[in-house]
KOLMI-214088 format. One record per residue (C-alpha): z, y, x. Coordinates in steps of 0.05 Angstrom, whole numbers, plus 5000, padded with zeros to 4 digits. Example, Ala and Ser with C-alpha at 12.3 -4.5 7.8 and 13.67 -1.06 7.14 Angstrom:
BEGIN
515649105246;514349795273;
//
This chain:
BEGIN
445350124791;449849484788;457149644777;459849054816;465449434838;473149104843;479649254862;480349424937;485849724962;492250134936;494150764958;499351284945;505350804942;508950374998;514850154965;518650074891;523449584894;524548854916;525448544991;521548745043;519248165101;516548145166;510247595178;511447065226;509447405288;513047965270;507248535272;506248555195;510848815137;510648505061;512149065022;511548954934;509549574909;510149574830;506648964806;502748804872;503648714931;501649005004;501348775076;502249255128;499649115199;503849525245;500349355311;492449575279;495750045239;492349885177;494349655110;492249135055;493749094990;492548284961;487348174903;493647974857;498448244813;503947924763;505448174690;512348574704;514549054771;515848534833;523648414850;522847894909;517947594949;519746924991;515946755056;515246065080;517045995150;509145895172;507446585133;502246175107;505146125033;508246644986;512046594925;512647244889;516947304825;517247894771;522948214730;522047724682;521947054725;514846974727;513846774791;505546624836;504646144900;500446624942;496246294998;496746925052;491546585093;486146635041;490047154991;488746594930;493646474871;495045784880;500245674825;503346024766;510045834750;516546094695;523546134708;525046424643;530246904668;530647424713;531147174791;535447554842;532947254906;528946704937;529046375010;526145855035;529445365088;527945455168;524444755166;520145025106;521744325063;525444695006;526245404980;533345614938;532446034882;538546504857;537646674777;544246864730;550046484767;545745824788;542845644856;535845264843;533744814904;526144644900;521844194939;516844694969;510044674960;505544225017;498944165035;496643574995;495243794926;499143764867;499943714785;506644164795;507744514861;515344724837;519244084836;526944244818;531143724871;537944024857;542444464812;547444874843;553245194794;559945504822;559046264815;561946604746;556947174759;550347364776;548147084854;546347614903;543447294964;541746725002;542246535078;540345795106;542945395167;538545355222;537344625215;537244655149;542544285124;547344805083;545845425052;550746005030;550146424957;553347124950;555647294878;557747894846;564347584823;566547744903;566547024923;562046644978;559345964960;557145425014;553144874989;549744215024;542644155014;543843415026;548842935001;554043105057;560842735053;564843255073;560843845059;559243854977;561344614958;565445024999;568745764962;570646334999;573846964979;577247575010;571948154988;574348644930;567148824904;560748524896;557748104960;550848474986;550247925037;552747285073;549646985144;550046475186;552146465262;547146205299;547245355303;553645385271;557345355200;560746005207;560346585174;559447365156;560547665088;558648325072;561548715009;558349264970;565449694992;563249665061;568349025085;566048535125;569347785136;568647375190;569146585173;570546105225;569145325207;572744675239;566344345240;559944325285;552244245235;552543535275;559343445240;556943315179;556342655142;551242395104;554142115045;552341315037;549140984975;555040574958;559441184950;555241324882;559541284820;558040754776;553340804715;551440334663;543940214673;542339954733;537740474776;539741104740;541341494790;534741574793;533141724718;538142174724;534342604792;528042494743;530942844687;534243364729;526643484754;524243434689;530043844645;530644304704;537444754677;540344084633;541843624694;544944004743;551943974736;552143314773;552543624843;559643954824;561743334784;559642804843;563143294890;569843244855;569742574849;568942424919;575842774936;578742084951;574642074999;578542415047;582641895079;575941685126;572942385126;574643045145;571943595101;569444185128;574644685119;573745485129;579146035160;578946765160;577746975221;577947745220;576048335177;573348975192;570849555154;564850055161;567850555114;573150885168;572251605172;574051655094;567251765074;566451295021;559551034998;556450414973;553949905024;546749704985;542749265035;545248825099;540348425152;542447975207;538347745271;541947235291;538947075366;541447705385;547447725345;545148395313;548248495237;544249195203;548149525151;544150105096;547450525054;547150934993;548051565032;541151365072;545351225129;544650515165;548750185225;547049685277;553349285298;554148695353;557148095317;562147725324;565648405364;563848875313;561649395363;557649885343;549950105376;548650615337;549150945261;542951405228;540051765168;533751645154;533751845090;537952265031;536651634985;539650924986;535750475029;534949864979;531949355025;532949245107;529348645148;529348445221;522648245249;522447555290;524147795368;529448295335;526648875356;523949165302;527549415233;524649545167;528149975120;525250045041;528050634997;527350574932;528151314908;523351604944;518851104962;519851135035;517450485086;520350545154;520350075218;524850285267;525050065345;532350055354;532349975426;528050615438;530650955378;523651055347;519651055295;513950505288;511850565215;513351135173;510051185113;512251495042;507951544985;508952144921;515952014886;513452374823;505952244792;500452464827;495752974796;489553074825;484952804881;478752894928;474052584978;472152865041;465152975056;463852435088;469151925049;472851925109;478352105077;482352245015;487152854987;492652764930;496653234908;502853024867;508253274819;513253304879;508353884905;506953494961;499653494989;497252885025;491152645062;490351935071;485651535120;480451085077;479350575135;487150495139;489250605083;494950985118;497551785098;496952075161;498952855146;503653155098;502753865080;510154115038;509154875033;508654854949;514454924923;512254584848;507554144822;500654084842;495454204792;488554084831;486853974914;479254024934;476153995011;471354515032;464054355053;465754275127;471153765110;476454025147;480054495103;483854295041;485354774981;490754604935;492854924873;499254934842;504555154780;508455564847;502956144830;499456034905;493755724929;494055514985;488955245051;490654865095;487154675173;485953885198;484854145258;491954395273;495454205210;497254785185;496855355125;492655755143;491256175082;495256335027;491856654956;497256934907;495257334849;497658084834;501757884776;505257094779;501156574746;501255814740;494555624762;491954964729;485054864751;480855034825;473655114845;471255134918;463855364924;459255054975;459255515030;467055425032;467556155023;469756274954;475956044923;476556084855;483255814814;484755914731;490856104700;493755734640;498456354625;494556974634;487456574615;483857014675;480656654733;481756874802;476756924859;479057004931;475357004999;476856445044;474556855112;480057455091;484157135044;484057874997;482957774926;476357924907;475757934824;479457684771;474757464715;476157584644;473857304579;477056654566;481656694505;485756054518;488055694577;482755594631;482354794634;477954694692;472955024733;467254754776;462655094826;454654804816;452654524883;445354834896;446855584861;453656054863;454655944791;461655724774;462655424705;468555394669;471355144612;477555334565;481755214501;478055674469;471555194459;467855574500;464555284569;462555974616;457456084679;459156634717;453956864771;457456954834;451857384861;450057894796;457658224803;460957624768;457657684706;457357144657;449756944657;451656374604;456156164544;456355454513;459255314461;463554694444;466654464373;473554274404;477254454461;474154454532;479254004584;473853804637;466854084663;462753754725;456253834753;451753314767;450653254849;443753574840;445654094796;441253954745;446453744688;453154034663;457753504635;463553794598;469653364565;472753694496;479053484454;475653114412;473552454453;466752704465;463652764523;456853214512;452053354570;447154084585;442454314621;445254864654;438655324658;436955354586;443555274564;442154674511;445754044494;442153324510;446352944501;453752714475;457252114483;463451894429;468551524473;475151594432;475050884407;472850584489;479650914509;483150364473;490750704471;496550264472;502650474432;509050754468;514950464444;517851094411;510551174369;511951194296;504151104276;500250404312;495650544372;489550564334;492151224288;494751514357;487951384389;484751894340;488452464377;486652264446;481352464498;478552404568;482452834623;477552734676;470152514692;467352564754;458552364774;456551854814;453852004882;446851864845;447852254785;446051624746;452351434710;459551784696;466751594713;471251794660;478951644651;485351944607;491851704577;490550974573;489250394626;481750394622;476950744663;469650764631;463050824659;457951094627;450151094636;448551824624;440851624606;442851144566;448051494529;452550764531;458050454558;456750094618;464249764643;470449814625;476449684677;481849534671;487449924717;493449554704;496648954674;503649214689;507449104628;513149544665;509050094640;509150524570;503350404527;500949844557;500449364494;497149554430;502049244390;509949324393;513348654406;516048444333;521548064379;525148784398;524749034321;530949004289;533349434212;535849934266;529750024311;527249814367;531949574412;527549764469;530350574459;537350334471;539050644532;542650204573;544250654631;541250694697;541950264756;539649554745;534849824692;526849804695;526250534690;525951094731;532051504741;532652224730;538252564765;541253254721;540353894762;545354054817;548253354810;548252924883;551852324873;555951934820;551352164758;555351834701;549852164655;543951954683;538551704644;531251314654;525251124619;518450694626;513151074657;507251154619;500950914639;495651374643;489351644699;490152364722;484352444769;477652034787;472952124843;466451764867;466751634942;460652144970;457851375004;457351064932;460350474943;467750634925;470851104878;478451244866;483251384811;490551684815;494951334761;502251204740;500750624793;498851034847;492051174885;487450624870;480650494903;475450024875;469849954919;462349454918;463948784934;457648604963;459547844970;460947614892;453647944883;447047634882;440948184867;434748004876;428648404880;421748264863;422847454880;417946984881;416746264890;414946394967;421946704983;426046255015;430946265067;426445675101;420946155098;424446775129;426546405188;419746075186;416346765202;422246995245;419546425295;412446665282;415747395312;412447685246;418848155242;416148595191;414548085145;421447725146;425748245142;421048465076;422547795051;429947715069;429748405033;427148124973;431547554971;437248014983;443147635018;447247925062;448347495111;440047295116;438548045126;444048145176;440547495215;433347705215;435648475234;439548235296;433947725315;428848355319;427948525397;430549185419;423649375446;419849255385;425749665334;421150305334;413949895327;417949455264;420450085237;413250455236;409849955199;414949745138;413549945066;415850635044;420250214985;424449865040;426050475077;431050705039;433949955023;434349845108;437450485121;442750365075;443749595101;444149965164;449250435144;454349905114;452849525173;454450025235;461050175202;463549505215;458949185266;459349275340;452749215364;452650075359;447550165405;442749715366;443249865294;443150675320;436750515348;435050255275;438650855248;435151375297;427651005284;426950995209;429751775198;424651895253;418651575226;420151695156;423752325160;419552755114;418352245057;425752155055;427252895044;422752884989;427252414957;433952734993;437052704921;437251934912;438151744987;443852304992;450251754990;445751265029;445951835082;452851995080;454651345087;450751375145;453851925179;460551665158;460051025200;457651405264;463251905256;468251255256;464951065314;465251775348;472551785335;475151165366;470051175422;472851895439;479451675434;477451195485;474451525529;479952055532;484851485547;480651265600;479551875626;487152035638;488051335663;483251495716;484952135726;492751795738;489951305788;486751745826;493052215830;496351635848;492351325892;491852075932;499752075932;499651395958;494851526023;498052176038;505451736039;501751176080;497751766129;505752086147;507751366154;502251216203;504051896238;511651726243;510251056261;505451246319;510351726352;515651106339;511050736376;510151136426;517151306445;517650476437;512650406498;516950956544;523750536522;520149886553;517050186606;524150486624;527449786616;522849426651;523449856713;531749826715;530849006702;526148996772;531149466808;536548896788;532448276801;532048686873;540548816880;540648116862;536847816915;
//
């Protein structure tokens, strides 16, 4: 098995912190989520999380105007050029200190950068390449406090910088004669944001107290002057003005007082030119009704004149600029909404909270939701695949169950009937039932059919139930308590309680039903690993013992092998039947702990004392996932006894016990100064409201999350598995492209060749060959090529060793391809022809089938939901189109006896006009 498996998407989380931003066209949201970031496409309804990640939690992301280029920055200034075309780092770049924003101009020439209180003006990145793709053009100093936010011109010629000091800042991206700097006060608290009208220099300001100023300049943007060369003060060298934009480039912080210096010293200057001078227009405030809360996050559309206002409260307003009139107010949430962006046409609003990790788009014109999406607020504990890896359950300390849709990456259902933390969730054989467990003392099922709980399993006296076992006819639920050390057995069909199993003399750790035999295995504190026999009256038919402590047990997919995971670092391996050990592996030391920053002893001491919290089989039974308290997850071949890969998790240095080493940097004869406890707020941490307390915590405190894997599954397919983490839900799956495998290759196998017999029409020797050579793209080619008519004649005469490796091309392949008919054909033909040699080896083609059936079940679904759409559609035409004749038939009717009585009117007149042409004559 080749382990060529890589990061693919992220799950579980939506948002963290940062700025959200629509794409160019307006259908896609940029969310960063921790240290990475995702792309979600609202009009496929999917999401994408890029191959990339920086070293620290993302705190802004700047689009070019394109949306072809990306520049993402980090807590500490470490900023990445993304390509989003071809989702490749292109450049890595430092600004030393922590950035608060980042926008580039409408003409996409420059980009400003806000760090400390200094506006940065860069020459953005083009297409020819470069030595340094961040070249600093000008420094921008005026602010006595940390900048806020950034809004350009439409033509690019001025841009404005909020600053927490309460004052507005307008500075020339050019040389402008009468524009140089420009300050603006009249706010009382710290400016959230500050926009442009439309084509013109004036202005709105927006203060955290919920004011808002209205600026009103003398001068048009075609007002402004550029400033000529002469007007240059004097310097001694000749040509060092531009030394001195060379050094500025070069020094990039030493240089830049210049701008402010040149500025004043053009004040003479006035006599021939007319600077631009601001007035306050008007001031209004959002705050009226007395209920006083923090603005936090302002957006303005300004085609449509729209300004978007969120709150700490979770309330947001949509107001009509200049007026001030307002469309309407909402709460969409009982946190602060941290982030709010406006979409290109307007229509569209996109709303990021923080606190609970919420992501909402909202249609403001229809008042409805487009997006809405929040992933767990808390850790989440435990997860599991469907049967057929559609899709994928987490449960999470909020004691929130979700199920999430692996082709979409979307949460699509949220179950909230626990009322604490979720210990374990499991589906059921038919894949439409979820079990969850959790510290509430219930278990709890729940329907995908009707999204519902159906079934709830309490216990006669209250436990906290830690660990849950679903047996393979879905029938028997089984769940152990970490209080009362008994194990519970309930039937699904009545929901009564059945037995409670006794023995255990610890906490039961985890439990695991064998997948060919009702023999449920468990495994406890007490170093003991039991098999109870479901169908002898519960009895235990087997004890194991272990020399430490028993935290995980898992069968092997064929039942065959019992896996168990002890306190000790070991993992040691038996065969269920004859109840001996046959193997062990040591993997304390692959772990590899890093050390928290309140760890007296170094990570290697600490390692000693640590274990794995969860394993989990491949679909072959081959190798072994296995994860715990540190960033790696390990693979293991189980024949082998060895470690196979190592990955890596995370790189978020956001995270607790992420290095092995403390940073000698933060040591000081006190301590570490990374335990001083600055407060929350503008911290890294997480905050942790008291009990009872809503709003103004003055106590509140936060720490660093520690890094660590709670749960890992193998995907029943094979070719993904997933891990819950401090992170969130990650998925690695095969990446089938960065792969070249062989088999049995000779001399003779070329690609020329191949297509060589494919015009021959000897289709059963090229597609052995392409086999062989194993490309994906070749054996895709030489499949397609094979007539329809000869699928069944090709399939009857391959080799019994490419079976298997076909019907698995062909599974991968139907999932994404949309030639259905023809690659079901393929599908249909080789289980057909080959049907009984393939059950004899139903053990290793298992995943290969599953994958199989997942792909036609994606298929199923969407074509069903087609046809049902088409189905009403026609089923509206028709009523219409009934409606319609019976209207036109009564029209006909009316108009014939209109037509009629017509005929007698002429008739009529026609006889008086002869009778007067007579009297006339």
């Amino acid at each position: 098995m080749k382990f060529a498996y890589r990061f693919s998407n992220l799950l579980g989380a939506v948002y963290r912190q940062g700025n959200l931003s629509f794409s160019q066209d307006g259908n896609a949201v940029i969310s960063p989520v921790g240290n990475r970031v995702s792309v979600f496409d609202l009009k496929n309804n999917t999401s994408e999380t890029l191959p990339l990640s920086t070293t620290k939690n993302i705190t802004c992301v700047g689009l070019s105007p394109d949306g072809h280029l990306a520049i993402i920055v980090d807590e500490d200034g470490a900023a990445l050029l993304v390509s989003l075309i071809t989702r490749a780092i292109l450049h890595h770049f430092h600004f030393h200190k922590p950035v608060n924003s980042i926008r580039f101009s409408p003409d996409g020439r420059k980009f400003v950068v806000t760090k400390e209180n200094v506006a940065l003006m860069y020459h953005a990145p083009g297409k020819q390449r470069e030595f340094n793709a961040f070249v600093l053009d000008k420094s921008y100093y005026g602010p006595y406090d940390e900048t806020t936010c950034i809004d350009w011109t439409d033509d690019s010629k001025c841009f404005v910088v909020g600053s927490k000091d309460m004052s507005t800042w307008v500075f020339g991206a050019e040389r402008w004669a009468n524009l140089i700097y420009y300050s603006l006060g009249g706010h009382k608290d710290v400016i959230v944001g500050c926009f442009f009208e439309k084509d013109s220099l004036d202005l709105y300001t927006v203060s955290q107290d919920g004011t808002l100023c209205v600026w009103q300049s003398d001068t048009e943007l075609d007002g402004l002057v550029l400033k000529k060369k002469r007007d240059k003060p004097k310097v001694p060298r000749p040509g060092a003005g531009e030394e001195e934009e060379e050094e500025e480039e070069e020094k990039r912080l030493e240089g830049e007082e210049g701008e402010i210096i040149r500025g004043k010293a053009e004040a003479p200057e006035e006599k021939t030119t007319k600077n631009v001078r601001y007035k306050h227009h008007s001031k209004h405030f959002f705050n009226k009704q007395g209920d006083f809360n923090n603005l936090t996050a302002a957006a303005y559309h300004k085609p449509s004149h729209i300004l978007v206002t969120g709150f700490a409260s979770g309330i947001f307003h949509l107001h009509e600029l200049p007026e001030f009139n307002l469309i309407h107010s909402l709460s969409i949430s009982d946190q602060k909404i941290s982030s709010i962006s406006i979409n290109s046409s307007g229509d569209w609003i996109g709303f990021g909270c923080s606190g609970m990790g919420q992501l909402l788009v909202w249609e403001w014109q229809s008042e409805s939701y487009v997006f809405k999406q929040q992933g767990h607020f808390n850790n989440m504990a435990s997860l599991a695949y469907s049967p057929d890896g559609q899709y994928i359950v987490t449960g999470g300390d909020d004691g929130k169950v979700k199920v999430w849709n692996t082709n979409s990456g979307l949460c699509f259902v949220t179950f909230t009937e626990h009322t604490s933390s979720i210990t374990n969730v499991t589906f059921t054989s038919s894949g439409f039932v979820i079990v969850s467990a959790s510290l509430d003392g219930t278990v709890r099922a729940f329907d995908l059919h009707r999204y519902r709980n159906f079934r709830t399993f309490t216990s006669p006296r209250p436990a906290q139930f830690s660990s849950l076992a679903v047996d393979n006819s879905g029938e028997l639920v089984s769940a152990g308590a970490q209080d009362s050390f008994e194990i519970f057995l309930w039937s699904m069909q009545t929901g009564r309680l059945l037995e409670v199993l006794g023995g255990h003399e610890g906490p039961v750790s985890c439990l695991c039903f064998s997948p060919v035999q009702s023999i449920l295995a468990s495994t406890s504190w007490d170093r003991t690993v039991r098999l109870w026999d479901m169908l002898d009256s519960w009895q235990v038919k087997e004890t194991l013992p272990l020399v430490s402590d028993g935290l995980v047990v898992a069968y092997r997919p064929d039942g065959q092998e019992l896996a168990v995971a002890t306190l000790n670092g070991e993992i040691s391996f038996w065969n269920p039947h004859t109840a001996t050990q046959t193997g062990s592996v040591s993997g304390r030391h692959d772990l590899e702990m890093g050390r928290k920053e309140t760890d007296k002893i170094t990570a290697k001491q600490s390692a000693k004392g640590k274990s794995f919290t969860s394993l989990c089989y491949s679909a072959d039974g081959e190798s072994m996932l296995a994860g715990g308290q540190s960033k790696f997850v390990c693979i293991y071949n189980i024949k082998e006894q060895m470690l196979v890969k190592k990955f890596e998790i995370s790189c978020n240095l956001s995270f607790d016990a992420m290095e092995e080493f403390l940073d000698r940097r933060k040591m000081t004869e006190f301590g570490s100064l990374a335990l001083v406890d600055e407060g929350a707020g503008d911290g890294d941490g997480v905050n942790i409201s008291l009990p009872g307390v809503r709003r103004g915590d003055m106590s509140s405190r936060h720490f660093k999350p520690e890094i660590r894997v709670s749960s890992l599954r193998f995907s029943p397919t094979g070719r993904c598995w997933a891990a819950t983490t401090t992170e969130g839900l990650l998925i690695y799956s095969i990446d089938g492209s960065m792969v070249f495998d062989p088999y049995d290759l000779d001399l003779d196998v070329t690609p020329a060749n191949i297509r060589k017999q494919l015009r021959l029409q000897e289709w059963v020797s090229a597609i052995v060959m392409a086999f062989r050579l194993n490309e994906k793209a070749l054996k895709q080619e030489v499949l397609e090529t094979v007539p329809h008519a000869q699928i069944q004649v090709v399939c009857g005469f391959l080799p019994d060793i490419y079976v298997e490796k076909l019907l698995g091309f062909v599974a991968t392949s139907l999932e994404k391809s949309g030639h259905l008919q023809f690659y079901m054909t393929w599908a249909q033909s080789l289980l057909m022809l080959h049907g009984q040699k393939l059950k004899n080896r139903s053990g290793s083609i298992l995943p290969t089938l599953q994958a199989l059936q997942k792909s036609i079940q994606r298929h199923f679904d969407n074509l069903s939901k087609l046809c049902d759409f088409n189905m009403y559609n026609i089923r509206y035409a028709e009523a219409l189109s009934k409606q319609r004749g019976i209207k036109r038939a009564a029209e006909e009717d009316k108009g014939g006896e209109e037509d009629n009585d017509d005929e007698e009117l002429s008739e009529e007149m026609s006889e008086a006009s002869v009778e007067d042409a007579e009297m006339m004559f």
